[in-house]
C-alpha positions as CSV (number, residue, x, y, z in Angstrom):
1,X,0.0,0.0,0.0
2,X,1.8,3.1,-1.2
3,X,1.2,6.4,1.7
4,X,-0.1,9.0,0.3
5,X,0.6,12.1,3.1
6,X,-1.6,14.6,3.4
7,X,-1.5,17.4,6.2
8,X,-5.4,18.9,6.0
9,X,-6.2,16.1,7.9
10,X,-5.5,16.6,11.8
11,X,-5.1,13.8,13.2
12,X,-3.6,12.2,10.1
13,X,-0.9,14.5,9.9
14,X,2.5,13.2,8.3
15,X,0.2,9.7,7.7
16,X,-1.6,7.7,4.9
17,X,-4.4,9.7,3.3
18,X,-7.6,8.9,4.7
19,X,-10.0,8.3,2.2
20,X,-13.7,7.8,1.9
21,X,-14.1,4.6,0.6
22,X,-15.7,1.3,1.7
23,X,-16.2,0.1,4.9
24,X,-15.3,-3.0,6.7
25,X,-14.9,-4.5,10.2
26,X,-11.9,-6.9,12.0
27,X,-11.5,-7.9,15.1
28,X,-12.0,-5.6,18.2
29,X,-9.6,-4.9,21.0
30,X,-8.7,-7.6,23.7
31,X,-10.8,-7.5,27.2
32,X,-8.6,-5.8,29.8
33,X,-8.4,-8.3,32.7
34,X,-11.7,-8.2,35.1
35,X,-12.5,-4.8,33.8
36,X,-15.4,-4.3,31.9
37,X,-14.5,-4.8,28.3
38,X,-13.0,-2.4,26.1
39,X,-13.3,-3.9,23.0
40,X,-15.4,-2.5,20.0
41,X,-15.6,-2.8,16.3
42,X,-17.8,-0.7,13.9
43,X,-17.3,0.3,10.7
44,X,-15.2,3.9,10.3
45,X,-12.2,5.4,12.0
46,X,-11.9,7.5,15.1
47,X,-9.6,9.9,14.8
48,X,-9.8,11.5,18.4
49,X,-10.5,10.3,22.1
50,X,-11.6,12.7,25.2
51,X,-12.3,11.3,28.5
52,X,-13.5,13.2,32.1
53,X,-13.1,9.5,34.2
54,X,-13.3,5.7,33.9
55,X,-16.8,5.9,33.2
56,X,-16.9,8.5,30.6
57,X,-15.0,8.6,27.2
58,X,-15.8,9.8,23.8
59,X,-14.6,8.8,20.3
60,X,-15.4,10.8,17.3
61,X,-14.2,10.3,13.8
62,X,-16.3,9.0,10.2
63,X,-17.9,6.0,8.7
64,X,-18.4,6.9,5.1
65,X,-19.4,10.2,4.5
66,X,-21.3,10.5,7.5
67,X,-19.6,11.3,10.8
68,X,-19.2,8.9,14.1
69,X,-19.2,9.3,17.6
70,X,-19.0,6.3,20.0
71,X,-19.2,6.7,23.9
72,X,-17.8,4.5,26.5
73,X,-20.4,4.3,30.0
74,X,-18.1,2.5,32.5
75,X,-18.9,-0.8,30.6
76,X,-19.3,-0.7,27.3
77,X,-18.6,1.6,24.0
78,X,-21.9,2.5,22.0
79,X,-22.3,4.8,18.9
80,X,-23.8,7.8,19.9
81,X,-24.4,9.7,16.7
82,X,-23.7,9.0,12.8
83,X,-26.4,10.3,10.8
84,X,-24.8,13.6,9.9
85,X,-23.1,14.2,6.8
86,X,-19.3,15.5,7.3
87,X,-16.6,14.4,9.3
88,X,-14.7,15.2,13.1
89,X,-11.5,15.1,13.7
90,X,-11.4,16.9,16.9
91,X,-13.2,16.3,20.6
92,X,-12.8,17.3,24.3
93,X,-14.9,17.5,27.5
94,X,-15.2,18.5,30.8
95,X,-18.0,16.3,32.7
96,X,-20.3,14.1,31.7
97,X,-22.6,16.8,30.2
98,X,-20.5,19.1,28.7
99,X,-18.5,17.9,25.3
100,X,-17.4,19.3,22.0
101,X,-16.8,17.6,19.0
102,X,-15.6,19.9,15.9
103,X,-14.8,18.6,12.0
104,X,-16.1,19.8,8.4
105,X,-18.9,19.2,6.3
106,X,-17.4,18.1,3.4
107,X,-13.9,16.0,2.3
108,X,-12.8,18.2,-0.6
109,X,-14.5,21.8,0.2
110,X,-15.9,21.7,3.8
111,X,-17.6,24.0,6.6
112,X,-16.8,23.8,9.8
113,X,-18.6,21.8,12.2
114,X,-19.3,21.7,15.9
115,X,-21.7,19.5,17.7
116,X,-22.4,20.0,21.0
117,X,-23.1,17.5,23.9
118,X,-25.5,18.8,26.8
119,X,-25.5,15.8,28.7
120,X,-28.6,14.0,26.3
121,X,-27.8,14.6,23.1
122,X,-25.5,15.8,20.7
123,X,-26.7,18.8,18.8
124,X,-25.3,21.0,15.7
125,X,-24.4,24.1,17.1
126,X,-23.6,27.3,14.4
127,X,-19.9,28.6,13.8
128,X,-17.8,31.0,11.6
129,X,-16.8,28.9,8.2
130,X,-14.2,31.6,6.5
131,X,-14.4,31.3,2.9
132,X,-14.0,29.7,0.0
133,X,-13.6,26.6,2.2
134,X,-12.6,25.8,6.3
135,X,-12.4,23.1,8.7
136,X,-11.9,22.4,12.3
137,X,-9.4,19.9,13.2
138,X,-8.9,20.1,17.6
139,X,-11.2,21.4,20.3
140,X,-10.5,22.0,23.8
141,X,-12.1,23.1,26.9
142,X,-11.7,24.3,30.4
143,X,-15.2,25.0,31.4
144,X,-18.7,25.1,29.8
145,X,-18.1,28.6,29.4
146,X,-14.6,28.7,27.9
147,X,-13.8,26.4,25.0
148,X,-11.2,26.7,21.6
149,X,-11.6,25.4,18.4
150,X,-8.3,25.7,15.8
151,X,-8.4,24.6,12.7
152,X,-7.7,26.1,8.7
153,X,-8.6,28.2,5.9
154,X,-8.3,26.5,3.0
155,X,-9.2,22.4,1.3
156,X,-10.2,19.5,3.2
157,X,-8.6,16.3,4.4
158,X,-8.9,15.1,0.5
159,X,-6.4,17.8,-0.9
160,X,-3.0,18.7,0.2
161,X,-2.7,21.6,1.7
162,X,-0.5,24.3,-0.7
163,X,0.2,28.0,-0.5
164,X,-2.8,30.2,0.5
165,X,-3.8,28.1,3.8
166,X,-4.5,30.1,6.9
167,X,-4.9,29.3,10.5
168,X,-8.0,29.7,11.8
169,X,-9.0,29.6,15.3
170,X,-12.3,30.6,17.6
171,X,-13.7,30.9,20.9
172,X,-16.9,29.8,22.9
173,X,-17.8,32.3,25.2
174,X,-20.4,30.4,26.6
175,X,-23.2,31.9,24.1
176,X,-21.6,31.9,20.6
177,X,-18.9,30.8,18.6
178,X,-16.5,33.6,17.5
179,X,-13.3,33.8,14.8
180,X,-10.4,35.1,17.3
181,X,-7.5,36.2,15.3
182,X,-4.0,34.4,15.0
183,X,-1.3,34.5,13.1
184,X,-0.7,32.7,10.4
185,X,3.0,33.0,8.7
186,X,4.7,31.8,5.5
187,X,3.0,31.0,2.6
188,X,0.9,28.5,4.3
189,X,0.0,27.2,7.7
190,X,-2.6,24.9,9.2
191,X,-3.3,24.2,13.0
192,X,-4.1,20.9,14.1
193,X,-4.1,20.6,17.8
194,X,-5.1,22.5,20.6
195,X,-4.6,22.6,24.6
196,X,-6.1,25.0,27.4
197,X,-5.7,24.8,31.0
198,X,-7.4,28.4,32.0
199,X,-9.1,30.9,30.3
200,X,-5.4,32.9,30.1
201,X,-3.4,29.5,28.9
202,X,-3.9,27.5,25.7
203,X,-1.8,26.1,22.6
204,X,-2.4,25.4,19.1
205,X,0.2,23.7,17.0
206,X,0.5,22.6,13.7
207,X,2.8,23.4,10.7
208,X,4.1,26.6,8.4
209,X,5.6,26.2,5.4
210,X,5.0,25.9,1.5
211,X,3.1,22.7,1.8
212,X,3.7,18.6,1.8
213,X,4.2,18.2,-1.8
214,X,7.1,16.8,-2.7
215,X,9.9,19.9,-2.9
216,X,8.1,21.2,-0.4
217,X,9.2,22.1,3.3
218,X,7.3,23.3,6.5
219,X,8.5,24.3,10.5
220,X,6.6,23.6,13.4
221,X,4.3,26.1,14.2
222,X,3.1,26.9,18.0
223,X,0.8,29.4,18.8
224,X,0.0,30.4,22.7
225,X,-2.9,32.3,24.1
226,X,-2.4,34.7,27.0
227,X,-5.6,36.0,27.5
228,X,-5.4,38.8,25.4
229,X,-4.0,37.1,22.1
230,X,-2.7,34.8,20.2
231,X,0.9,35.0,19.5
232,X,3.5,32.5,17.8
233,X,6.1,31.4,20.1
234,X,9.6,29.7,18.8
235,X,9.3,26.2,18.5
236,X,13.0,23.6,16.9
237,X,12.0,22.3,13.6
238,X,15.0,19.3,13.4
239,X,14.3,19.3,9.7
240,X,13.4,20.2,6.1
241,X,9.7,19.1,6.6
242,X,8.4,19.4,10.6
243,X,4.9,18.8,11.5
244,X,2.7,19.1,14.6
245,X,-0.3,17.6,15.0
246,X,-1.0,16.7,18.6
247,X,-0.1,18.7,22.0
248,X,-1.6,18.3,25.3
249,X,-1.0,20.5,28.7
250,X,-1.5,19.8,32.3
251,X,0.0,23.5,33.8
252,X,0.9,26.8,32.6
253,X,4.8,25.0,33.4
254,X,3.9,21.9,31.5
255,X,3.2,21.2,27.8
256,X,3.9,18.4,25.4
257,X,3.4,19.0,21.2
258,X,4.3,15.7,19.6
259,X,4.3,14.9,15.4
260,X,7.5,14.4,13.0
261,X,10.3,15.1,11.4
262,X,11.8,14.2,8.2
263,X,14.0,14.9,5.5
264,X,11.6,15.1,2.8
265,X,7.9,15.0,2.7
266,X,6.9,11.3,3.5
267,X,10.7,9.8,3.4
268,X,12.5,9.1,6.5
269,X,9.8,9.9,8.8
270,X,11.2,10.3,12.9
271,X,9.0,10.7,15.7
272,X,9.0,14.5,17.2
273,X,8.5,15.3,20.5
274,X,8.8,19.2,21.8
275,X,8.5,20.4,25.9
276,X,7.1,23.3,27.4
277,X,9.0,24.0,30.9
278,X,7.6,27.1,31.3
279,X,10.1,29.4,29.0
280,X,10.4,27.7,26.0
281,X,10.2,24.5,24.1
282,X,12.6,22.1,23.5
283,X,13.0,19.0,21.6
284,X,12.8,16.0,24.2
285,X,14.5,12.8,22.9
286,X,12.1,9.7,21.1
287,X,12.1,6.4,20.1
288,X,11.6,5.8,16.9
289,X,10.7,2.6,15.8
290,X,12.5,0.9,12.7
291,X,12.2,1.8,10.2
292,X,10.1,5.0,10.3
293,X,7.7,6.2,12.7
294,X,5.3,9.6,13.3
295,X,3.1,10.8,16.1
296,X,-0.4,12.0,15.8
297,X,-1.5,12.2,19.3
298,X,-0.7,13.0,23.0
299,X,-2.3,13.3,26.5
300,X,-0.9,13.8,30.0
301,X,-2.1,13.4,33.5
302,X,1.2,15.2,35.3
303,X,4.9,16.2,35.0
304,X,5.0,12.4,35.3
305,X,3.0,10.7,33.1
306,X,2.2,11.3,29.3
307,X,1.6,9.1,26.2
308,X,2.2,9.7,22.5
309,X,0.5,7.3,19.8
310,X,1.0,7.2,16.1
311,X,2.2,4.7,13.7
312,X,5.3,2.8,12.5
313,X,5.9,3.1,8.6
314,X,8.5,1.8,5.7
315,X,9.7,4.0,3.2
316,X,6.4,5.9,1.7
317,X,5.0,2.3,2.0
318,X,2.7,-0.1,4.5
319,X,4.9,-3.1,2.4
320,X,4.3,-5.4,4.3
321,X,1.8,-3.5,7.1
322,X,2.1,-0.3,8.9
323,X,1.8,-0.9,12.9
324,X,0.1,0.7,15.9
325,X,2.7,2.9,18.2
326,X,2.6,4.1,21.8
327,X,5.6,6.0,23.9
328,X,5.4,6.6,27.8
329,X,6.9,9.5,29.5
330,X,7.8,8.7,32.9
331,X,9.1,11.7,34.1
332,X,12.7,10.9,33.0
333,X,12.8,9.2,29.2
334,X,10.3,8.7,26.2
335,X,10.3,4.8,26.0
336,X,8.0,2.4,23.6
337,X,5.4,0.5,25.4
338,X,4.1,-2.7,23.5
339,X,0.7,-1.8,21.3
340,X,-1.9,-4.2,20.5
341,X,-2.1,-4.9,16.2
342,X,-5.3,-6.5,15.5
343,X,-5.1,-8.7,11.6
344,X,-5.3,-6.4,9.0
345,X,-4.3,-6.1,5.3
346,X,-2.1,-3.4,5.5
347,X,-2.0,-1.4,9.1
348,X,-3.1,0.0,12.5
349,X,-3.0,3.2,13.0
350,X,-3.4,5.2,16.3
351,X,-4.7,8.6,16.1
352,X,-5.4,10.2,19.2
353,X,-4.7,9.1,23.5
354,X,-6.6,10.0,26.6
355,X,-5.0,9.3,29.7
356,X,-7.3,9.9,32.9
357,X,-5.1,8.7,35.6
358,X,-1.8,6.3,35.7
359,X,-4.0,3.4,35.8
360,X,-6.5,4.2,32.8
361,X,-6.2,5.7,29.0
362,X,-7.9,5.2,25.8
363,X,-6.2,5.2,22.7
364,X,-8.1,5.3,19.2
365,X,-8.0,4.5,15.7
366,X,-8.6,2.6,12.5
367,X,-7.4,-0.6,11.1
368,X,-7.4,-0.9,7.3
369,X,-9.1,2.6,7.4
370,X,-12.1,0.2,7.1
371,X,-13.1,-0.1,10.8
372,X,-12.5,1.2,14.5
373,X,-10.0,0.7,16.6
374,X,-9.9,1.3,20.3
375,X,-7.2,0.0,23.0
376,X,-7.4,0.7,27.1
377,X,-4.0,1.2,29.3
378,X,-5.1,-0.9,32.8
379,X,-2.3,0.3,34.5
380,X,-0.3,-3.1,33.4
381,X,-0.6,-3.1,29.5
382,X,-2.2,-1.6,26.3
383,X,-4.9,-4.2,25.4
């Protein structure tokens, strides 16, 4: 299976090309231990997890052209909504009856989307779509009355990304959503992920540059909210082509941004892995897992404990399959942890990680871009 890299799509940033095509289903996760079981298989691919607690997690990604949201109780995962036309790429909440889930309407030319959960149902809720075409690819929240949305300006998850794509970024005030400006340098840039902690602290990361074509190249690009604006803050960029596509942040001291390097677009793909300490970020050594290997997602409970999930790859192949990958921080080192790889044709792929404590995380996904995949950390092992 030849990769085809496109960065419009968050979560699948620096990874195969998802495309709408037809759906399958393989076998689901393993049962953790005597917990309740984590497994579940439906057709689609969830492309980002959020969890409040061991009883309440949310999934949201597509099946088809319509979009898909699954929700885990305490003891089981159920779909929650599909009947919509579009796609989402991006959810967060903070209790059990507050959640946002943000995406587009469309894989080529989209609007934004944002559904809204009010604790019994999830509901289509009206925000700014810039045009000719905009998406939303992260969402995060601190409080029912304070959430942000980032996304971009420009073509869907079906085109690459070229010169004339803008960040584009807004704010729920707890009545409406509203375009907030940011910055958006080079001849192109795209946020994908988004972090807040307060009302005065959030991150949105992503990727300037002239594009992911080949010839192309692009720098990380991190943008931090103070409570007044938006500015970009200096971020390393290792390489010729530099992506991020997931970040996460437990304090105002404490920030993670995680995606990859490389020395061309697609070729010789290394897992990246930036650190906020407060004053600036620096690159924090990775595994990268032979013979190529990117990150798409990242979540963190403390100083102590964060994971990273993405995807092992050959060169701009899945010959002979592309395979799940997760990375622990302990509070010392990045080290690989051993990720479940259900049968599939050509590959596993990991998207997005919530952790809620040391002893519970979801990770989620797609094998064969034909059907879900979902894997739970017990405290022991990723099953």
């Amino acid at each position: 299976m030849t990769r085809h890299v496109t960065l419009a799509l968050a979560a699948a940033a620096a990874g195969i090309t998802l495309t709408a095509t037809a759906l399958g289903s393989t076998a689901g996760a393993a049962q953790t231990g005597s917990a309740p079981p984590a497994s579940f298989t439906t057709s689609g691919r969830l492309l980002a997890v959020a969890a409040t607690s061991a009883r309440n997690a949310w999934a949201v990604g597509l099946d088809g052209a319509q979009n898909l949201i699954v929700h885990w109780n305490g003891r089981a995962w159920t779909r929650a909504l599909n009947s919509r036309g579009g796609f989402l790429l991006g959810v967060t909440a903070t209790s059990a009856r507050n959640a946002w889930a943000v995406g587009g309407t469309a894989w080529f030319r989209p609007q934004t989307v944002i559904e809204y959960w009010n604790g019994k149902a999830w509901k289509r809720v009206r925000s700014p779509s810039p045009e000719p075409s905009s998406m939303l690819s992260a969402v995060a929240a601190t409080s029912p009355r304070n959430a942000w949305a980032v996304g971009s300006i420009g073509p869907g998850p079906g085109i690459n990304p070229g010169r004339g794509t803008r960040t584009l970024i807004e704010q729920w005030n707890g009545r409406t959503w509203k375009r907030v400006p940011s910055p958006s340098p080079g001849p192109a840039a795209q946020l994908i992920g988004v972090a807040a902690t307060s009302p005065c602290n959030a991150w949105a990361v992503g990727w300037t540059g002239t594009g992911y074509q080949p010839g192309a190249s692009s720098q990380t690009l991190i943008e931090h909210w103070n409570g007044r604006t938006w500015k970009r803050v200096p971020s390393p960029s290792p390489g010729p082509v530099n992506n991020l596509p997931g970040v996460t942040a437990t304090s105002a001291r404490n920030a993670w941004a995680v995606g990859v390097t490389s020395t061309h677009p697609n070729i010789n793909d290394k897992t990246l892995i930036l650190h906020w300490n407060g004053r600036a970020w620096k690159r924090v050594a990775s595994p990268t897992p032979a013979p190529h290997a990117f990150l798409s997602g990242v979540g963190a409970t403390s100083r102590r404990d964060a994971w990273a999930v993405g995807m092992t790859i050959g060169q701009n192949t899945c010959a002979p399959r592309c395979a799940t990958v997760i990375e622990h921080w302990n509070g010392h080192a990045w080290k690989q942890v051993p990720s479940p790889n259900p049968p599939s044709g050509d590959l596993n792929q990991l998207f997005g990680v919530a952790p809620t404590s040391r002893h519970n995380a979801w990770a989620v996904g797609t094998t064969d871009y034909a059907s879900t995949l979902i894997v739970r950390w017990n405290g022991h092992a990723w099953k």
